[in-house]
N, C-alpha and C positions, 0 to 999 in steps of 0.2 A: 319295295314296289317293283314288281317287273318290270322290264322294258317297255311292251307290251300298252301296261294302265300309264307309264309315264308319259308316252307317246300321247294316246289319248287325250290323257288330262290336259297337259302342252297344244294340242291342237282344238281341244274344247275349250280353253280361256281366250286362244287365240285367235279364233273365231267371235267367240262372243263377244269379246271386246269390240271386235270389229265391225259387225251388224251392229253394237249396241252405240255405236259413231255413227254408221250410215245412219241409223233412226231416231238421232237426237240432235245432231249437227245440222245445217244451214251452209253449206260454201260460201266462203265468201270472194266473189269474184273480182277479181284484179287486175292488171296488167296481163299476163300471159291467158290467164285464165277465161278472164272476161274475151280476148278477143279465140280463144279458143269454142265458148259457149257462142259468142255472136257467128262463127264463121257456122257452125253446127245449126245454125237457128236459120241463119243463110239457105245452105241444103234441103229443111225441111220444111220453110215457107216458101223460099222463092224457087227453089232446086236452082240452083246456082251459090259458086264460092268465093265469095267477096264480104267485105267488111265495109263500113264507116271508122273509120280510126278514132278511139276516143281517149287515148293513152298519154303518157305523161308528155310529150313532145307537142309542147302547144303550135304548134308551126305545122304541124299536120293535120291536126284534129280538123276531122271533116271530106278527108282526102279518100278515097275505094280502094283497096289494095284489095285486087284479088291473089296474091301469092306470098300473103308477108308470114304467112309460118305453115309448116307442112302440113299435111292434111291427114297423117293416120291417125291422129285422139280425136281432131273436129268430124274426123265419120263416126269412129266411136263411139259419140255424143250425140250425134246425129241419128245412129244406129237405135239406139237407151231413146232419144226422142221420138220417134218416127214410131215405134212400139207403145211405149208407154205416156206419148205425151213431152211438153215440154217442162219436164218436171226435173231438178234435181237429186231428191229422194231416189225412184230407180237406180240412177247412175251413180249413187255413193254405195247403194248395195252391190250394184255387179261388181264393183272396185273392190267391195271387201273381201267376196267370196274369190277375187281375182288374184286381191292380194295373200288370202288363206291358203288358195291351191299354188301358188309360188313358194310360199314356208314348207309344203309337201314336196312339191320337186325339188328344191332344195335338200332335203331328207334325204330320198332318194338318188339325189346326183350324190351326197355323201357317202353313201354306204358301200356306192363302189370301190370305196379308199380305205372308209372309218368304219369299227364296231358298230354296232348297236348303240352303245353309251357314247361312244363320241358324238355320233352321229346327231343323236338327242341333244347334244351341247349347240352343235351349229341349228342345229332346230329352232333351239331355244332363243337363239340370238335373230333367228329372222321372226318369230313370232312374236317377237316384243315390238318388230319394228313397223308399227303400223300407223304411222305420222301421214302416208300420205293418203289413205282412206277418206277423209272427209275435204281432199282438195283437188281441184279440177285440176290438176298437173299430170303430163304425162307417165311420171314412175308408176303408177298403180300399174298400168296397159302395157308397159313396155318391160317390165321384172315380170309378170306374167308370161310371156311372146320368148325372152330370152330366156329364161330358166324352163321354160316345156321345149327350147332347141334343145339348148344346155345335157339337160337328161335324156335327149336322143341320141346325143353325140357321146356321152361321157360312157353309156352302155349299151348293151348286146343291140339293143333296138335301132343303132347305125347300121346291121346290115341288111334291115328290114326296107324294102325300096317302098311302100307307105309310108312309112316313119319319116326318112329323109325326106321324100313329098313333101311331109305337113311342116319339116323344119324349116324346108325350101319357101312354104306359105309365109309360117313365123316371121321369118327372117324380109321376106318381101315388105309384110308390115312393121315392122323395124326399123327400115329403112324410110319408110313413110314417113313412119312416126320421130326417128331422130336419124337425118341425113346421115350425120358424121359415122354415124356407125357404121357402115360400109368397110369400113378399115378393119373390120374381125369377120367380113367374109372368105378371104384368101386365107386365114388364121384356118379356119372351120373348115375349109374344101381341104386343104392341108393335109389337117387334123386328119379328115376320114382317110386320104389315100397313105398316109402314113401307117397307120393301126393296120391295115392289112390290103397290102399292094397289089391288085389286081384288076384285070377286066373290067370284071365286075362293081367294085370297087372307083374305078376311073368312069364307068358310065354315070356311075349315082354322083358323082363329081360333079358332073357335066348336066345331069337332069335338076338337083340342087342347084346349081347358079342359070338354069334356063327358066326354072320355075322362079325365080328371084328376078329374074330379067321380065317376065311374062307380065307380074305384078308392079312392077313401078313401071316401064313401058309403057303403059298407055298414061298416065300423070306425066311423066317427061311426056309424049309428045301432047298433051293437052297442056303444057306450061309454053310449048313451041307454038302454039296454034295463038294465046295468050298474048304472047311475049315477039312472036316472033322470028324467035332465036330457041337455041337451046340451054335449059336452067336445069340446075342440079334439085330439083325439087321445092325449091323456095328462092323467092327471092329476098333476101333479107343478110344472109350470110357475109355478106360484105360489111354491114353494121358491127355485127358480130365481129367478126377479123380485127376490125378498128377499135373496139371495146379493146376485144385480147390483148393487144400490142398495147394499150396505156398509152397511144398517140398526147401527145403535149397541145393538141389542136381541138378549139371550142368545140364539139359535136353540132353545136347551134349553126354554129359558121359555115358546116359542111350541107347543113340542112339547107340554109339561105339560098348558098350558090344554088344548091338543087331548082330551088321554088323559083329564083331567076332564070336560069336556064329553062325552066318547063320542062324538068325531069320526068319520066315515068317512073313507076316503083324500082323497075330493072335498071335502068338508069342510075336512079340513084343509087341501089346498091352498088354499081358497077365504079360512079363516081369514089366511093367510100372505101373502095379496095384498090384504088387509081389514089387515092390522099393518103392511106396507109404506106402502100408498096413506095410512091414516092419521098415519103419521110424515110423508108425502109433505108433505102439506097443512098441517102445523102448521111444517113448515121447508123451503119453500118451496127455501131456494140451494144445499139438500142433494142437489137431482135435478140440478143444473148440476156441483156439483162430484164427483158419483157416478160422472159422464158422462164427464168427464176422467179418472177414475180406471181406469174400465172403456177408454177409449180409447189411456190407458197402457200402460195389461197387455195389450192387445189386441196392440199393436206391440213392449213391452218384450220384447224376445226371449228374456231371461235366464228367465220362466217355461216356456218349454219343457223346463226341468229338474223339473218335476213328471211328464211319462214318463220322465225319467230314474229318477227316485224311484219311482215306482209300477211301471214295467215291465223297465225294461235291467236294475238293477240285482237282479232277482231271479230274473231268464232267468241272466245271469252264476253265480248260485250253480250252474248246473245242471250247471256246470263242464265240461271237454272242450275240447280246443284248437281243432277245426275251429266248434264252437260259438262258443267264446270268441271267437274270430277274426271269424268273420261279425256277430257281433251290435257289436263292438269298431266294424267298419269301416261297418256300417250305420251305427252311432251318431255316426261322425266326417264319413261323408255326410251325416247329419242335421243335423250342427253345420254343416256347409258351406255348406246351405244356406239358412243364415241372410244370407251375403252375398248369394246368387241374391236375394233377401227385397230385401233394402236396393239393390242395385242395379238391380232391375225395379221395384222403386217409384220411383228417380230416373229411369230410361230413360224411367216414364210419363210423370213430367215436360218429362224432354225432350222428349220425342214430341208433344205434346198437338196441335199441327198437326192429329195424325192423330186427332182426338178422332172427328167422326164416320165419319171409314172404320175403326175400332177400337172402336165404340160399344158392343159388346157385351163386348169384352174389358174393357173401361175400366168397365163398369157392376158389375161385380162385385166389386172391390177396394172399389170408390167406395160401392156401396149396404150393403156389408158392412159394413163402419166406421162408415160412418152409422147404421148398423140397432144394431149392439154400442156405439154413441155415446149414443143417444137412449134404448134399453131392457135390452139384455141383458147377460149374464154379459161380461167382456172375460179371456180365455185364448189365451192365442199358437195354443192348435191350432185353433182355431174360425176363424184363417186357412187352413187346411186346401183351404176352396174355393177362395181368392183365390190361391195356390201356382201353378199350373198358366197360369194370365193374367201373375204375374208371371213366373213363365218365359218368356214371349212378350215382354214388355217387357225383360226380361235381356237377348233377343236385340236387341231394339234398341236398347238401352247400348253395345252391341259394337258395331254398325253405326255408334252415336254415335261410338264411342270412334277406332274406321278411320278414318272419315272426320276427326276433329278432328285425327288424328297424318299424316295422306293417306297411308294404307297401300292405303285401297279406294277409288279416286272414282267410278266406275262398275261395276254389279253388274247381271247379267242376271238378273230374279226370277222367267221361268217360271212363275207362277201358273195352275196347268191346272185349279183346280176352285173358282174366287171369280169374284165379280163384278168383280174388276179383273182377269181375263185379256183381254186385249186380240181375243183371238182369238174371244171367247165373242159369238157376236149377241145385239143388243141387242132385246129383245120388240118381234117385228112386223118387224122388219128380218132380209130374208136373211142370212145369212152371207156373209162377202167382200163386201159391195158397201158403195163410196165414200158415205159421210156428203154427202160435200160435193157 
């Protein structure tokens, strides 16, 4: 089969699959999810973004938070409501087709590196991965948003000042959508003025982080106007922090003081990273060994059965075989993907040759771990970003793998939109004319 129909066929199951979840599934809404739908329901009944708290912390239930989780998936939702109604049908389709056109970028960002046939291997591994389609959780939106930067960045279309624009948009909702990410925008402004130093180059630098600035800008100062004070997009992140660290301190107890005190939302988050940073300080080897702990669970793969626990298994009651079926074999593609996991992280290894002609793929596994090593929560999905890179590295496990058994010793790579095409002139040099 050619390249060509294998593509195809890979993108026509991987699709199908995926509409055929949006059209047979029911979300089931939860914790994260639920108060993501209520904030989105907020926007288009009341136009305003606030909540009733109805979540597992019975000491709140009942309390308004208007800032307890960022706002790029509740517009999102908002966006799919406002259109079509408050339905969630709509919004598992635009997820699927969202999560379909991610599998292609991905494709794409490969081929700057990989053949054809490899190319298809990492393909293949993000098209199997289609677990988050029928759940209101942010990855559908945000693998979407990063992989259309991603393939701006990885090829020719970085010196396109449109291009960098819409990566600049991307990237503004990225940040919406998950605060923490900010940490791979200096990675990305980098990246460009690296690849080809110039003027020209350092302005699109400068229009990239001004169009990023443009788009969370008015959210920071609407959390100011809120709050106050000025909040990094949510106020909640202090909970968070105190999760990450494994504090040896009741969470309930932290709540109490709150509810005594007559905390506000910021408040209390502010308390929560005032009881963390305080334990910080009095036990010093507690932040080394927290790190390990969150770098554990970050890798231990066997936490990925917390969606098992919160999502598959309550889609399952909803019973129906074509149901049953789909979500059965999403969930065993999702298990699958735990080798893709483990052996695109050896691939990296092997590969490492390729550290700077790969430096953008390589920065993302890398600064992740270190990022969830050093401060945050450590949860198997919060690999979620790093997924997609290693599927690129999977493909060069395989590549490893040919070559170590000699099934492939030379491969034509065709690279027709990277700076390793051969055929591509070099700035300032015609095309076709001898170097030498």
């Amino acid at each position: 089969m050619s390249y060509k129909k294998t593509f195809l066929a890979l993108a026509g199951t991987g699709l199908a699959l995926r509409l055929l979840l949006a059209f047979s599934v029911t979300p089931y809404l939860t914790s994260d999810s639920r108060e993501y739908h209520q904030y989105a329901v907020s926007l288009v009944q009341q136009h305003q973004y606030s909540i009733t708290y109805l979540g597992r912390q019975a000491l709140l239930r009942g309390k308004v938070f208007q800032s307890y989780r960022p706002p790029g998936y509740p517009f999102f939702l908002a966006l799919n409501y406002w259109v079509f109604g408050i339905k969630t049908r709509p919004v598992l389709v635009v997820q699927a087709l969202l999560d379909f056109l991610s599998g292609v970028f991905l494709y794409l960002i490969a081929r700057n590196w990989l053949s054809q046939r490899l190319s298809l291997w990492a393909f293949a591994g993000m098209m199997m991965f289609l677990i988050w389609v029928p759940m209101y959780m942010t990855e559908a939106l945000f693998m979407f948003l990063f992989l259309f930067s991603l393939w701006v960045f990885a090829g020719r279309r970085r010196e396109s000042w449109l291009w960098i624009s819409l990566a600049g948009v991307s990237w503004g909702w990225i940040i919406l959508t998950k605060p923490e990410k900010v940490i791979f925008v200096p990675v990305f402004m980098g990246y460009l003025a690296w690849k080809h130093f110039s003027r020209k180059t350092l302005a699109q630098v400068l229009v990239f982080g001004l169009i990023i600035g443009a788009i969370i800008f008015p959210w920071l100062l609407r959390e100011r106007n809120v709050h106050g004070s000025w909040v990094w997009i949510t106020a909640r992140s202090g909970r968070t922090f105190f999760d990450g660290f494994y504090i040896p301190i009741d969470q309930r107890q932290v709540y109490l003081t709150a509810l005594k005190r007559g905390l506000n939302e910021l408040e209390m988050d502010r308390l929560f990273y005032r009881v963390s940073l305080d334990y910080l300080r009095k036990h010093p080897a507690h932040y080394f060994r927290a790190g390990l702990k969150r770098l554990y669970y970050l890798w231990d793969l066997r936490t990925f059965s917390e969606t098992q626990a919160l999502f598959i298994a309550p889609i399952l009651e909803q019973g129906g075989r074509l149901r049953t079926g789909l979500v059965y074999l999403s969930y065993v593609f999702f298990l699958l993907s735990r080798g893709i996991i483990v052996l695109g992280a050896l691939g990296a290894l092997l590969s490492w040759r390729r550290f700077r002609e790969l430096f953008l793929i390589y920065a993302v596994p890398i600064l992740l771990t270190l990022f969830h090593f050093l401060l945050f929560h450590g949860k198997a999905r919060y690999l979620a970003m790093a997924y997609p890179c290693l599927c690129i590295f999977f493909a060069l496990w395989i590549r490893w793998l040919e070559r170590t058994l000699g099934l492939r010793k030379n491969e034509e790579t065709s690279l027709a939109d990277s700076d390793n095409n051969p055929a591509r002139a070099e700035p300032g040099r015609p095309a076709g004319l001898d170097p030498g």
